[in-house]
Every structure is written in structure tokens, then in C-alpha cells.
C-alpha positions as CSV (number, residue, x, y, z in Angstrom):
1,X,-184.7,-94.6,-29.4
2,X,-185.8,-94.0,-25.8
3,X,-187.3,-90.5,-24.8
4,X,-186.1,-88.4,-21.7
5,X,-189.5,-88.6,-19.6
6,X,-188.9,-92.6,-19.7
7,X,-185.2,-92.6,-18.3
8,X,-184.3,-91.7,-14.7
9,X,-181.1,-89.6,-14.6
10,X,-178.8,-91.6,-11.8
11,X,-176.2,-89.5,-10.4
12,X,-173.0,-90.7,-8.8
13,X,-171.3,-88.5,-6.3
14,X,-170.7,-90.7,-3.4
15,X,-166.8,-91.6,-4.4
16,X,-164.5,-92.0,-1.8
17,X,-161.8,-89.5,-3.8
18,X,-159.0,-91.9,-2.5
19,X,-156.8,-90.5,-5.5
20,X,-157.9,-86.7,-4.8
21,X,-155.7,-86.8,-1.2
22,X,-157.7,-84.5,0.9
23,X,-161.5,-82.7,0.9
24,X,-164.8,-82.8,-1.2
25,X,-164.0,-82.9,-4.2
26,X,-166.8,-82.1,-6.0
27,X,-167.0,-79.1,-4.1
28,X,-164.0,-77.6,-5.5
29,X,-164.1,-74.7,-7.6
30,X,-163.9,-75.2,-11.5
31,X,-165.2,-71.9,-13.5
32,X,-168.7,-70.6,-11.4
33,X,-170.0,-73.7,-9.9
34,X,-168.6,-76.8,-8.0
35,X,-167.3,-79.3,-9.6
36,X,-170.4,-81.5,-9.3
37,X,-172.5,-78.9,-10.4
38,X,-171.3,-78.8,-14.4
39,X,-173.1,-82.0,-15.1
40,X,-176.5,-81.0,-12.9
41,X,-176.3,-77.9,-15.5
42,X,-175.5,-79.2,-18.8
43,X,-178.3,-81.8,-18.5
44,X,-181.0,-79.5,-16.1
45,X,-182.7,-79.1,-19.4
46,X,-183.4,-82.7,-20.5
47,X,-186.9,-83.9,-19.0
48,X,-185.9,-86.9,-17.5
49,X,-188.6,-88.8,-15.1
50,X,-186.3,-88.7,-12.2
51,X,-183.3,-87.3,-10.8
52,X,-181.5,-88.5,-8.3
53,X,-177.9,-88.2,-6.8
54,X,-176.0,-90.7,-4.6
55,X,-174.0,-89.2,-2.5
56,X,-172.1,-89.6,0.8
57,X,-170.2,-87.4,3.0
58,X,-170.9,-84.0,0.5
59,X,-171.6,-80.3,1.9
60,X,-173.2,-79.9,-1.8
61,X,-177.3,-79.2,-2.1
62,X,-178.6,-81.4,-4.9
63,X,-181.8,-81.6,-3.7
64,X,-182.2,-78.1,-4.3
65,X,-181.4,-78.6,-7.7
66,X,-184.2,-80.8,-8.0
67,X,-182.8,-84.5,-7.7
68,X,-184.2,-86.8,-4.8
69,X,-181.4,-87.6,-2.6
70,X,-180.0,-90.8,-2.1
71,X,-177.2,-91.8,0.6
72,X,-175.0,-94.0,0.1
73,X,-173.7,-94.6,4.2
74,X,-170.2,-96.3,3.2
75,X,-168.8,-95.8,-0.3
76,X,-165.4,-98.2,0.4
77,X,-167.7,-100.5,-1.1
78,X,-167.3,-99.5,-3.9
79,X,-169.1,-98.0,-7.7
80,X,-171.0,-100.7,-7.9
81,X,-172.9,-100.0,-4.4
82,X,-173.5,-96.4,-5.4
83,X,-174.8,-97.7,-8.6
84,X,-177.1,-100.2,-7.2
85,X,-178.8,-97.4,-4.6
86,X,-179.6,-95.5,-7.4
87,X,-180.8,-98.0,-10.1
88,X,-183.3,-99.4,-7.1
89,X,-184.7,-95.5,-7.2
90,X,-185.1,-95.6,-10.3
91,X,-187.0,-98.6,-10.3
92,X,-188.7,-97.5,-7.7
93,X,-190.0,-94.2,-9.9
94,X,-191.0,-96.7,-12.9
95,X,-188.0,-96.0,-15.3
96,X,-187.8,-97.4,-18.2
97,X,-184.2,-97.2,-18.1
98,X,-181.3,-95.1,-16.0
99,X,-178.9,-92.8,-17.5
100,X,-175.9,-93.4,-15.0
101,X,-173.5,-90.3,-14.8
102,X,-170.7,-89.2,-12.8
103,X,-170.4,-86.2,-10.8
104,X,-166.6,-85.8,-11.5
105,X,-167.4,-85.6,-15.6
106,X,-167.8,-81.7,-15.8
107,X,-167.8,-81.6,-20.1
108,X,-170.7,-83.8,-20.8
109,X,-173.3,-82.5,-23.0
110,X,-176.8,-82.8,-23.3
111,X,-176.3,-83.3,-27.3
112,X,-174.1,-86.1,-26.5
113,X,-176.7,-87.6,-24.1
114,X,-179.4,-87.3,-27.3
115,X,-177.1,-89.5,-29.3
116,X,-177.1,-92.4,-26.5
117,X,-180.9,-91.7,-26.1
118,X,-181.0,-92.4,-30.0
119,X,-179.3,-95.4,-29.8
120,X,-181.2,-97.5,-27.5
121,X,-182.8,-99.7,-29.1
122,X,-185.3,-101.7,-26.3
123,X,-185.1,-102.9,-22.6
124,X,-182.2,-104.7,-22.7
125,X,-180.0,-102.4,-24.4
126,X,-176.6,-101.1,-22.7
127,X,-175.5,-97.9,-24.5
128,X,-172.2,-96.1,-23.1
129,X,-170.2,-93.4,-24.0
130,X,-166.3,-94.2,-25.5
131,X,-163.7,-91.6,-26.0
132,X,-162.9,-94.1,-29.5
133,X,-160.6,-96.1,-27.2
134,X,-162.6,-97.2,-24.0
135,X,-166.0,-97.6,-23.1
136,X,-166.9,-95.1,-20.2
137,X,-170.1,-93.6,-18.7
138,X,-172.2,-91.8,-19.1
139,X,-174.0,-95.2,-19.7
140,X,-177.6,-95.7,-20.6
141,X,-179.2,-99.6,-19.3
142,X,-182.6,-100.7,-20.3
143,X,-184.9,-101.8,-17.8
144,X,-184.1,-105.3,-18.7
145,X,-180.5,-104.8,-17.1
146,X,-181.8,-103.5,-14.0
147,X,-181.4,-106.7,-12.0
148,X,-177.9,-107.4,-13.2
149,X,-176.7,-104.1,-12.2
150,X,-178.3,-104.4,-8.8
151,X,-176.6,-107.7,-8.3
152,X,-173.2,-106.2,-8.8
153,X,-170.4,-105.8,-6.4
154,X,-167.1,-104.0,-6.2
155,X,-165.3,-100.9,-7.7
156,X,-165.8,-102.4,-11.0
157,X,-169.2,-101.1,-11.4
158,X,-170.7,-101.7,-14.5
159,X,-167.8,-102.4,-16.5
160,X,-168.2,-105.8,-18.2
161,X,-171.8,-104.7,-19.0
162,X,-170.7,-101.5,-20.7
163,X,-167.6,-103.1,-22.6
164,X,-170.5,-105.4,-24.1
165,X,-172.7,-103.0,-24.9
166,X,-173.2,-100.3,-27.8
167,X,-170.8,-97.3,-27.9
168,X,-171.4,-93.7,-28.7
169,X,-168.1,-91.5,-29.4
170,X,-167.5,-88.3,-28.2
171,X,-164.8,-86.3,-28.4
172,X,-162.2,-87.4,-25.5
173,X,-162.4,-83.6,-23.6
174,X,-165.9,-84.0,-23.2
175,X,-165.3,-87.4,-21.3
176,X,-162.8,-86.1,-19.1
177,X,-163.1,-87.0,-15.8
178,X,-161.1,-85.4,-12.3
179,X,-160.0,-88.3,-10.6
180,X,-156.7,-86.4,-9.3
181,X,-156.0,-82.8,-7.8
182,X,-153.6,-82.9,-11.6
183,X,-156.7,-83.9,-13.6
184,X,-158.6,-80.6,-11.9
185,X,-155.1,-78.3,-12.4
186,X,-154.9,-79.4,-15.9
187,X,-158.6,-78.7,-16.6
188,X,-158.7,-74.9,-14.9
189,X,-155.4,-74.7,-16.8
190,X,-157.1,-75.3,-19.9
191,X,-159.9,-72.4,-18.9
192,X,-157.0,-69.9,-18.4
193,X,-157.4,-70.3,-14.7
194,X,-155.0,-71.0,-11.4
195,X,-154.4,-73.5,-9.6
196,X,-156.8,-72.4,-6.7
197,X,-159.9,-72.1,-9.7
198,X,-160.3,-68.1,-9.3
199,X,-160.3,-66.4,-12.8
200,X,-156.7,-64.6,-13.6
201,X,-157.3,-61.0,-13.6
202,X,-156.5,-58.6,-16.9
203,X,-153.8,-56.9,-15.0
204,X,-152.3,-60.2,-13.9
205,X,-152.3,-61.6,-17.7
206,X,-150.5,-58.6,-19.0
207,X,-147.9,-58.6,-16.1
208,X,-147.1,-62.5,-17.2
């Protein structure tokens, strides 16, 4: 078990949307916020050591929401370059591990994030998240595992490491992620909203 104040929440929001077609998205509408902003919120809570985005190319303010900003100047490299900007932050802070999440994962949980913290089990431990099929962030890594992931190259990421490691289930619509302008249709679909994100007004629902 590993407590909040020893892990430094790394955020990735630096990905080049390739499969999104056109804009920020993470700036897109889903509910009240941006996209990006579910995760800041569901884990704003959790007392972690250090916060910090990676980002690149994004109108969004994280450092207002309290994360040191870290940019990432040509994300066509790659996860795995994102992922090494951050872990060095984090190192740099004196984490005793990183909690790597993704911006695009708007249903995560801080309960769910208690169970990986509750799994770790020392410095070279590798917890991820799995929807019961696949491996997926977020992804908790031990300080032990900080060089390997700062040696890593590619779109990969952390991959290999994370199929290795220990795996905490959660329910598969909480590790949803919005990889395509479907995906994000689908998901304001299943809030009762629009394509566009703006709520469906009362008038509009009878009329349908």
C-alpha cells in the first residue's frame, strides 16, 4: 500500500488526436467541463505530492487547477515521450512513485485509484487498471521503474511494463477512453446529450 502524499499524479494531455480529425480535443465539451477536466476533478481530492500535466498545443489552464505544467514541444514522438517528461518531474519532486493518467479517460474514479494505491506493494511494483480483458492506465510504477520508463520510446508507452504488472478491475465504462469524435458522440449519448455536448432541453425531449 502506498499513500497519496508519496505518489506524484502524472497527467497525459499532449496526444496528437490523429484519430479525433480536427481541434483540441480535450477541450470539447462533455457535461460542464472540458473533456480534460473530468479526470483533474474526480481526483482534485486525493493529496498527491505533485501534479503535473504534459501537454502540448492545448488552450486548456491546468496550471490553474494546481498541476505544474510540463510541455511536451513535439508529441509525433509518441506516449512514451510524454510519459518520460513527466516521470522526470516527478522524480524531480522526490516521488515515491507516479500515478500515470490520461486526460481523454473522463470516468475514472478516485475510489478506483484507492484500490491501485492498495495494491502496491514496494518500489518496484507496476499496478494498472484492466477493464477484465486488457491492461490499461491509469497505471501506478514504483520508483524502482522510473528508469525503465524514462528509457522508453514510441507510441507504445508503457505497455509491456503494464501487461507484466498487477491488475485492478474496474468496470469497463469507467475506463472508457475518447480516442474518436464516435467515442465522444457515444459518451454525451449516454448522458442524454447531442452531438454538439449542450444539454437537450425539457421542451425538446417531449417534442421527440
Amino acid at each position: 500500500m502506498i499513500e497519496a502524499e508519496q505518489v506524484a499524479l502524472v497527467l497525459l494531455a499532449a496526444g496528437h488526436s490523429r484519430r479525433f480529425n480536427d481541434g483540441d480535443k480535450l477541450a470539447e465539451q462533455f457535461l460542464d467541463k472540458p473533456l480534460a477536466y473530468h479526470v483533474v476533478t474526480a481526483l482534485e481530492k486525493l493529496p498527491f505530492l505533485a501534479r503535473i500535466a504534459v501537454v502540448s498545443d492545448t488552450r486548456l489552464d491546468f496550471a490553474a487547477l494546481g498541476y505544474r505544467v510540463v510541455e511536451n514541444p513535439d508529441p509525433t514522438l509518441g506516449q512514451a515521450r510524454s510519459l518520460c517528461h513527466g516521470v522526470a518531474a516527478a522524480r524531480e519532486a522526490g516521488a515515491e512513485a507516479v500515478l500515470v493518467a490520461l486526460a481523454d479517460m473522463p470516468r475514472v474514479t478516485a475510489g478506483h485509484i484507492h484500490r491501485l494505491f492498495d495494491a502496491y506493494d514496494g518500489p518496484d511494483a507496476v499496478v494498472a487498471s484492466s477493464d477484465g480483458i486488457r491492461p490499461m492506465p491509469p497505471a501506478l510504477f514504483g520508483k524502482g521503474r522510473f528508469d525503465a520508463l524514462l528509457a522508453l520510446e514510441g507510441d507504445e508507452g508503457a505497455r509491456d511494463l503494464v501487461r507484466r504488472g498487477h491488475h485492478v478491475v474496474a468496470s469497463p465504462a469507467e475506463l472508457v477512453d475518447i480516442d474518436t469524435q464516435d467515442d465522444l458522440r457515444e459518451l454525451r449519448e449516454l448522458y442524454g446529450l447531442p452531438s454538439d455536448g449542450e444539454p437537450i432541453r425539457a421542451e425538446a425531449r417531449r417534442s421527440g
